[in-house]
N, C-alpha and C positions, 0 to 999 in steps of 0.2 A: 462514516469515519472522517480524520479529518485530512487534510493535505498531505505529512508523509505517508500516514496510512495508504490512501489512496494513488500516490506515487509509486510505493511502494509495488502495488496491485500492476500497475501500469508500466512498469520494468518487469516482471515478472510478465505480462500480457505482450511484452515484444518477443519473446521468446518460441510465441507459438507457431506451430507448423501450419494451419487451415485458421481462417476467419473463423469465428461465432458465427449460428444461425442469426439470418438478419429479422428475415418477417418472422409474424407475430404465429405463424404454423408452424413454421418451423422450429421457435426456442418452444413452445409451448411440446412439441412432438418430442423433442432431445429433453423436458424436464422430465413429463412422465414418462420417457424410457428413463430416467436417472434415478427418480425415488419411487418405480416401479407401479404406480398406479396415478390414477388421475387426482384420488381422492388426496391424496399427499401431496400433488401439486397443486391441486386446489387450499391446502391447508397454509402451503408455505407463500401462498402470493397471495392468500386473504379473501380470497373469492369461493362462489359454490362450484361444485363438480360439473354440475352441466353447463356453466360458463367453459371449463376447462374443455369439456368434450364440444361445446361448437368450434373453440379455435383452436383444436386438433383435427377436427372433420373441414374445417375451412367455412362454416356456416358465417362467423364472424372472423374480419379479417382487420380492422383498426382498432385496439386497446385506446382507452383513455389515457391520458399523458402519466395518472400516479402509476397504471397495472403498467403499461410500455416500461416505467422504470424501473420498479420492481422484478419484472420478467425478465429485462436482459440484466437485470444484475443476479439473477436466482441462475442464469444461465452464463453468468460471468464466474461466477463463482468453484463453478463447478466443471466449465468448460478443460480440455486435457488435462488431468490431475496429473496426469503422470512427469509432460513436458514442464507442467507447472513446477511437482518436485526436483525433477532432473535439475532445472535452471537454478532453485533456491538452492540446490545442496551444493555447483558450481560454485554459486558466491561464497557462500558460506564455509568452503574447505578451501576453493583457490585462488577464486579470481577477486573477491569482493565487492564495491560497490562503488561507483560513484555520485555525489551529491553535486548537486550545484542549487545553490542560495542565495538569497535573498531575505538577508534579515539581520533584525537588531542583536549583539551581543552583548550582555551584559558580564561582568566581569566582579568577583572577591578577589583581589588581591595585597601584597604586603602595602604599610604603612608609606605616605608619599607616592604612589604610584595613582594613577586615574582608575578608576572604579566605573566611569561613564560610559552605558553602552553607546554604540552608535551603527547606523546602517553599514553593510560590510554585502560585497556581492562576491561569493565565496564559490570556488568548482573545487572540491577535494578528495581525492580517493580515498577509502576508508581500508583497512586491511580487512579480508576475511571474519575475523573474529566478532565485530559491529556488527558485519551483515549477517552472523549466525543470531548471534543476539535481539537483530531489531524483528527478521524474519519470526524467531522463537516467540517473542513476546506478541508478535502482531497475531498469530495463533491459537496465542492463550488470551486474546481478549484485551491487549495492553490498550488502557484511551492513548491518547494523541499527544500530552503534553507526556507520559511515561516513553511515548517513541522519541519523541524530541531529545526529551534528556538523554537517552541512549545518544542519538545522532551528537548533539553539544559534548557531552562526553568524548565520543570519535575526533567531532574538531579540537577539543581542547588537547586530548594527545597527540596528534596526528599535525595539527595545523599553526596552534597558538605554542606549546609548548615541544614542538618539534623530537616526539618520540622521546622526551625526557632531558635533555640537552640546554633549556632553558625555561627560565618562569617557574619554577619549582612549586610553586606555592599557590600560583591561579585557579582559579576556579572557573569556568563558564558554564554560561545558561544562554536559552534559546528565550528571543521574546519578540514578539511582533514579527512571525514569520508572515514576509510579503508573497513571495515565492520560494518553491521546495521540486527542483525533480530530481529524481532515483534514475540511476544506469546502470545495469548490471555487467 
């Protein structure tokens, strides 16, 4: 995924009660209880089954750097669904989300006014409805520039055209995101 995506993930991961399994026994133990066999943990991290059954029995206890990545993200992923949902449905009905940025805006606006993006280091709470939205779409598979536009969208009501009250006619876009992090 790309930056908000994976911000996104990471606000969402402050919410949890207990750590992640850290060693390589332990997420490999909590996959195959997760998708119920070893064979399906071996299919989801790309490896054979009896790779899976030595570092469940602890025979092999250091993954190479691509399976170490893989694995705890296959155990990131799936780690408390439920605190996971609790927190997303939080933002998304009450509390919202906040962003803080670092990045270029670009801008369509009326005739005579400047059209030039420029670097802008932005902290902006977004109302609920963004965070239903960015949440939704990150679920259904959205890339990274469809999450952006969601997020630019949020700034452009929220920040640039201040809930409707000025700039009528602006448009923003996200471009050359430096930095992106999500607070829920």
């Amino acid at each position: 995924m790309g930056k908000l995506g994976d911000s996104l993930d990471q606000a969402v991961a402050k919410a949890f009660t207990r750590p992640a399994p850290k060693s390589a026994q332990a997420q490999m133990k909590y996959l195959v209880k997760q998708l119920k066999s070893t064979k399906a943990a071996a299919d989801a991290l790309g490896v054979s089954q009896r790779t899976v059954e030595r570092y469940v029995t602890g025979k092999l206890k250091r993954p190479r750097k691509d399976l170490a990545t893989r694995l705890a993200g296959e155990v990131r992923k799936r780690w408390q669904p439920q605190i996971r949902a609790k927190a997303k449905k939080a933002a998304a009905t009450t509390g919202g989300l906040v962003i803080e940025t670092r990045a270029r805006f670009g801008y369509t606006a009326a005739a005579g006014t400047t059209d030039d993006g420029r670097l802008r280091h932005l902290n902006q709470a977004l109302p609920p409805e963004y965070a239903a939205r960015l949440f939704e779409a990150q679920e259904q598979g959205a890339t990274e520039e469809q999450l952006l536009a969601i997020a630019a969208e949020g700034f452009q009501e929220i920040y640039f055209k201040d809930r409707g009250r000025r700039a009528s006619g602006l448009l923003v876009e996200f471009t050359d995101v430096d930095h992106i992090d999500v607070q829920l």
